[in-house]
N, C-alpha and C positions, 0 to 999 in steps of 0.2 A: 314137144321138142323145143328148146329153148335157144334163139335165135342171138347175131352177135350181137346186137343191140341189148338184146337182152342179159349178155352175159356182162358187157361193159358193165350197165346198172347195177347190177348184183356187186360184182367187183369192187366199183365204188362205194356203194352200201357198208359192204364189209372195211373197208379202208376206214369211212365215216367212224364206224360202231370203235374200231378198233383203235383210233384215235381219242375219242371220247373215254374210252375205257382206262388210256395211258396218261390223259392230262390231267391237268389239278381242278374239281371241281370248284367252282364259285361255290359260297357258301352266305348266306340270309338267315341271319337268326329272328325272328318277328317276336315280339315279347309283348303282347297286352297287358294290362291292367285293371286287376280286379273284376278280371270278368269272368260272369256265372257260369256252371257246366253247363247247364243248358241257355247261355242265349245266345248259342249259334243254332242255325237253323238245318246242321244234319243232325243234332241229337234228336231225336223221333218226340222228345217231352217239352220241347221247347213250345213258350205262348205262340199262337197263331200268327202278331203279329212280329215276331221275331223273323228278321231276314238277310241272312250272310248269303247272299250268292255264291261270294268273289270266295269267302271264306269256304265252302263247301265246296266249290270246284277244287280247289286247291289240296282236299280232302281227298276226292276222287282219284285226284294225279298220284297220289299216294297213298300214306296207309294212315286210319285213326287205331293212335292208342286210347282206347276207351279205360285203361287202368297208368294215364300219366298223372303221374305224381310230382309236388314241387318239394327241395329241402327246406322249404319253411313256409309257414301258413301268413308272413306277410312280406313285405315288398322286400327290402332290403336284405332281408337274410338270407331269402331265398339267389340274390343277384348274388351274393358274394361265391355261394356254392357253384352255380353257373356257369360263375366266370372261370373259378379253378378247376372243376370237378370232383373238389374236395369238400366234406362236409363242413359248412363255416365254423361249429365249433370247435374244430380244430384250433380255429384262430380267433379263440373266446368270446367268436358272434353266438348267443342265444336271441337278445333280444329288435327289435326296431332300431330302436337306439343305438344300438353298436353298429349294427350293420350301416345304418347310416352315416355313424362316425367314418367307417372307411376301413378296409380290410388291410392286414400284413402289408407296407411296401417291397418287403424281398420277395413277394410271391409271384409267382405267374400267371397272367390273365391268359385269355385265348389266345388273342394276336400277338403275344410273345414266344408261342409256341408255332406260330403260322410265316412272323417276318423272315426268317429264314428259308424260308420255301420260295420265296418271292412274294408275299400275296400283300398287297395293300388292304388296308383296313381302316374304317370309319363306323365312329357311333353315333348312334342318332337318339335324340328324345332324352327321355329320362334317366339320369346317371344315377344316384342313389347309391353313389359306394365308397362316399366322403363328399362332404362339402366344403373342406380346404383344399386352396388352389394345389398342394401337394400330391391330392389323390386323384387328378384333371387324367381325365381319358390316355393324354398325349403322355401322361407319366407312368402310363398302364398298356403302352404298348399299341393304341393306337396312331394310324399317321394324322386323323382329320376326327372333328367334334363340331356337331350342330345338335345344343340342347343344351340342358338346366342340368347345374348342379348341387342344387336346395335338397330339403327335405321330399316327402313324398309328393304333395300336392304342388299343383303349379295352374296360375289361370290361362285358360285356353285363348284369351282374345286380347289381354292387355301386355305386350311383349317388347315394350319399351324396356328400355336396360335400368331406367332411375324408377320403374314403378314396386312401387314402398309397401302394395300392400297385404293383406294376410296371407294369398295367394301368388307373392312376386317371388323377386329374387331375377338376376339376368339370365336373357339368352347368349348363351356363347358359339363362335364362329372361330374353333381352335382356341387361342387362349384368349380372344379377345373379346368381352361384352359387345355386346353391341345391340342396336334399335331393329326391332323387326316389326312387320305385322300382317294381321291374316289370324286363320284358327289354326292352333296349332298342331292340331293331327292334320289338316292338311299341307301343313309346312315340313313337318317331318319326311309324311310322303315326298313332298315336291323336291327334299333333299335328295334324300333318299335314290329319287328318280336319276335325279342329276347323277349322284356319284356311281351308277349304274354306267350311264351311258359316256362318262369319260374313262371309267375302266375297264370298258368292255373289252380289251383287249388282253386283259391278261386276270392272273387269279385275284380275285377278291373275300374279303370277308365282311361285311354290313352287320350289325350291332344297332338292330331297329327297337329299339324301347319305347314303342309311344305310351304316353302316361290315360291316355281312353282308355278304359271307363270308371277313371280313378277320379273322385271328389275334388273340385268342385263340379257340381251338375251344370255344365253350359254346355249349350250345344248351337247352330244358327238355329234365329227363330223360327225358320221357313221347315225347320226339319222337325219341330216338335208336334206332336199331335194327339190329341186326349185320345190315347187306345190303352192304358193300362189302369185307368183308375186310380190310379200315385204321380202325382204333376215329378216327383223323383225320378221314377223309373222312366216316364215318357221322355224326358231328359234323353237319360242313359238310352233311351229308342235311339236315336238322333244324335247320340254321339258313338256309338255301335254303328250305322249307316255309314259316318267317315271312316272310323276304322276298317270296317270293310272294305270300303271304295278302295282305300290304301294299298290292301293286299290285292287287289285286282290290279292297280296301277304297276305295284311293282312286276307282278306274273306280265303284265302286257309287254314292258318294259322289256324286260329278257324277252320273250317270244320277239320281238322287235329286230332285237339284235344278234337274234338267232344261236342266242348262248341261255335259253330255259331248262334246253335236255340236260345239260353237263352243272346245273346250279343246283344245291340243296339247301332248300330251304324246310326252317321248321318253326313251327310258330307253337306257340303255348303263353298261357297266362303265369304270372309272376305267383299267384296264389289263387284260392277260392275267392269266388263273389261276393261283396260286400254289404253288409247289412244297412250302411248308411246310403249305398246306390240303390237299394232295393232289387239287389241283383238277383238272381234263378239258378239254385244251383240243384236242383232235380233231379233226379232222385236221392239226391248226398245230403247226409244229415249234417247242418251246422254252416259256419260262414267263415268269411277270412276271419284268423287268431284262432281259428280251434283245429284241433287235432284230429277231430270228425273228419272223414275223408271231403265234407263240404271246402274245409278251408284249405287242403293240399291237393286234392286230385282236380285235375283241372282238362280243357279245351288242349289237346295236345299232337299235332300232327306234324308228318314226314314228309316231303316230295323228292323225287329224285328222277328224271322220267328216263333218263338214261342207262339207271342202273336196278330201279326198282320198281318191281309190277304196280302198278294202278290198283287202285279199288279193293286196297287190302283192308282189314279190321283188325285189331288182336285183343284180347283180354290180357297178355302179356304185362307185367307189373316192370315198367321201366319210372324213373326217376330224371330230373333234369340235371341230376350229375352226370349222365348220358350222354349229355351233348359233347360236352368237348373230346373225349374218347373215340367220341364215334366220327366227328369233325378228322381226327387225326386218321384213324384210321382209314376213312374216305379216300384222305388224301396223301396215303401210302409213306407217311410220316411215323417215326418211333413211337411205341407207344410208352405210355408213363409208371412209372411201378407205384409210384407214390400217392395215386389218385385214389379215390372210392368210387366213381360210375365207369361204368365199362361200356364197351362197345356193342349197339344195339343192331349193328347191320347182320348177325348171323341171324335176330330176329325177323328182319324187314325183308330178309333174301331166304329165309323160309329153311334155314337149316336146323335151326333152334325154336322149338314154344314157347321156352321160359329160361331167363337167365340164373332160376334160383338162388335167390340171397337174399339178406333181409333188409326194410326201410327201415332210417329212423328219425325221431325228430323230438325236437326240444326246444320249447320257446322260453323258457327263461322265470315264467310265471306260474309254474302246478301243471301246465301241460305240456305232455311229451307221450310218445308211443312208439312202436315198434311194429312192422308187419314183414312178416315171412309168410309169401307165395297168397294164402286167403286166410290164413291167421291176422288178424292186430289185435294188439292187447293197448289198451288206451290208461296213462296213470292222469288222472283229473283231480291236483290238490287231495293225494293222499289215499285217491282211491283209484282200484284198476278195474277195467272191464275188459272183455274178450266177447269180440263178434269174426264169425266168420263170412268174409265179403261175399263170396261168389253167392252164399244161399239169401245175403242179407245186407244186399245193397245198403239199403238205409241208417244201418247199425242201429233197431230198433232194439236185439235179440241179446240182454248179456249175459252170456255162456259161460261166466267165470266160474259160477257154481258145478257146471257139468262139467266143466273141464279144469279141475285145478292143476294138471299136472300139464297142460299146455303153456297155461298161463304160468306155471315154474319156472317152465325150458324157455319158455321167450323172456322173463323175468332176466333170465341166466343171460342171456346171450345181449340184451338189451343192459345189462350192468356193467358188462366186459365192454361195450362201445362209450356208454359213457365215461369210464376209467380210465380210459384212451384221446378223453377229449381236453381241451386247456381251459384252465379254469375261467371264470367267465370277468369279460373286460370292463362291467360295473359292478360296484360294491352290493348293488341291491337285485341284482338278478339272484333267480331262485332257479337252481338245478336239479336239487332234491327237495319232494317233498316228504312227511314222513306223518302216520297217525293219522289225525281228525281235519277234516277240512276246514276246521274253524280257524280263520287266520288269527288268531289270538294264543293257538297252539302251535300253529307253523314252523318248522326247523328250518335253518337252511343250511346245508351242507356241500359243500365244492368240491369234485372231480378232484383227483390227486394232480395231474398236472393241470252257405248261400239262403244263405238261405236258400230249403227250399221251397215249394208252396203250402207246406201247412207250416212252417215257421214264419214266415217273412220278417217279424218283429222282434224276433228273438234274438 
């Protein structure tokens, strides 16, 4: 029998739940950099000495897509799709280089899609999606910017505004440079933090990019420790340690202020792990810049604790064009007819397996691929292969021969997406390749409009 004390509690419970269910969730997007599939430490193949706590609770609270995918296998190109939902070559990103020049200004990033809801928004860390003051956060829709707008790399300890060198370029604090110092995965955090706990009141959107575990290798000296055999990789130990702490910072942060349950947060790497980090991308064959699900499938998790079971898992084939769709839909906002990722929550809330549709990608150089559901067919300067994933993680196995009429129909379908794409924004990018992989034969023709541990050196 259930007493009035008791009934009050329930009451308000349900008040609680029902509230939470009607408001606009906060929203965290965590973005690493160049980090391997396996060095977090819930993938079961990760080294011994590999240790995400913070990163594997946060795993727990929600679900791992063990089949997330980025739309490009390096930094920039992959941001540009992200940002809109839309495949960047739409907007003649194939390569680094473009992406990094900086995408469409008539297009819409996230937080252009969100300021009319109310929600404040701020990016952190590494921008990489133009380095003219033109394509500056604050002209893409956010309200607040703490981070670099250089190229890929930036050094983690010298963060003076005048420092000149291979790894410089300013920190910025909105539009203004300015003198910082400290390490800089920990200053993102510590922003980070801050802009948490002054908008705890109302809906937010965080745009966290730290540039960990992306080159150069510095980390504090107290964190480094001869456990891998490669002074590179032990680095990357030691700068994995802050990134982690980060995500823990931030999860404490919300729990704090009592706004964790109603915040979604998703964290994923920008691409596969990097051969110059000596990064672990296990059991994926190949590393950032390849087509091999080494350099696109990547570390990719959900939290939502108010709306979405714990300790989920899926083999489900989602994409990080997913995020912004899924952001909208969250937060009970129109959805977009013009996007290519769709919404992942009928996955995460158990209505749906599989969202069936096909990946694709195209770097600009002889590599591009296509996957539908456990099909990819991989073109490699002229040549194609076909592995099917579910039997053959690795992509040791190529199936082209057995199968030449799968490899037709994704041939077919992978041609019609490129035909649909804009032609590419420098003169020397390669969209099509055609015939013999000898670059001495090479066509180029334009669209009408981790290593793992037996490669490491590869």
């Amino acid at each position: 029998m259930i007493n009035s004390f008791e009934k009050i509690f329930l009451a308000l419970l349900c008040v609680n739940f029902a509230a939470l269910a009607n408001s606009k969730p906060n929203v965290i997007l965590i973005v690493s950099d160049d980090q391997g599939y396996a060095d977090v430490s819930y993938n079961p193949e990760h080294d011994d000495y590999i240790n995400t706590p913070h990163t594997d609770a946060l795993a727990k609270s929600g679900i791992i897509f063990h089949r997330g995918y980025t739309s490009g296998s390096v930094c920039s190109t992959t941001r540009s799709g992200l940002m809109t939902g839309r495949y960047q070559q739409r907007y003649g990103i194939y390569t680094a280089g473009e992406g990094g020049n900086g995408t469409d200004l008539s297009v819409k990033f996230i937080p252009n899609h969100l300021k009319d809801a109310g929600y404040k928004s701020m990016a952190f860390g590494k921008w990489h999606l133009g380095h003219e003051m033109k394509y500056h956060p604050l002209h893409r829709g956010f309200d607040d910017f703490y981070g670099f707008m250089g190229r890929g790399a930036r050094d983690f300890f010298r963060l003076e505004k005048d420092y000149d060198g291979k790894f410089g370029g300013p920190i910025f604090r909105g539009l203004e440079a300015i003198d910082d110092k400290g390490y800089l995965t920990t200053r993102i955090t510590e922003e980070t933090v801050k802009f948490i706990e002054e908008n705890k009141d109302q809906p937010f959107f965080a745009y966290v990019a730290y540039n960990a575990v992306h080159a150069p290798a510095q980390a504090p000296e107290e964190d480094v420790k001869p456990v891998s055999g490669s002074e590179t990789r032990d680095i990357l130990v030691g700068m994995l340690k802050h990134l982690d702490h980060g995500v823990g910072e931030i999860v404490k942060t919300l729990k704090k202020h009592d706004i964790y349950e109603n915040t979604i947060i998703f964290y994923l790497s920008d691409n596969g792990g990097a051969g110059a980090m000596d990064a672990d991308n296990t059991p994926l064959r190949g590393l950032k810049h390849d087509i091999y699900d080494g350099g696109i499938r990547v570390p990719f998790l959900m939290s939502w604790p108010a709306q979405i079971k714990a300790g989920q898992e899926t083999q489900s084939p989602i994409i990080s064009l997913d995020i912004l769709p899924t952001i909208l839909d969250a937060a009970q906002l129109p959805a977009l007819s013009d996007i290519d990722g769709e919404s992942i929550l009928p996955v995460v809330k158990g209505k749906k397996d599989n969202l069936d549709r096909p990946f694709f990608w195209n770097h600009g150089d002889g590599k591009a691929g296509i996957q539908l559901n456990n099909w990819k067919l991989v073109f490699y300067k002229g040549k194609s292969e076909l592995y099917k994933i579910d039997d053959d993680i690795s992509e040791t196995k190529d199936l082209i021969k057995a199968h030449p009429e799968k490899a037709a129909e994704l041939t077919k379908i992978y041609e019609k997406w490129l035909n649909e794409m804009a032609p590419p924004n420098a003169s020397k990018t390669i969209v099509r390749w055609e015939g013999s992989t000898d670059t001495d034969k090479k066509k180029k023709k334009n669209p009408k409009k981790g290593k793992n541990k037996k490669e490491k050196k590869s």
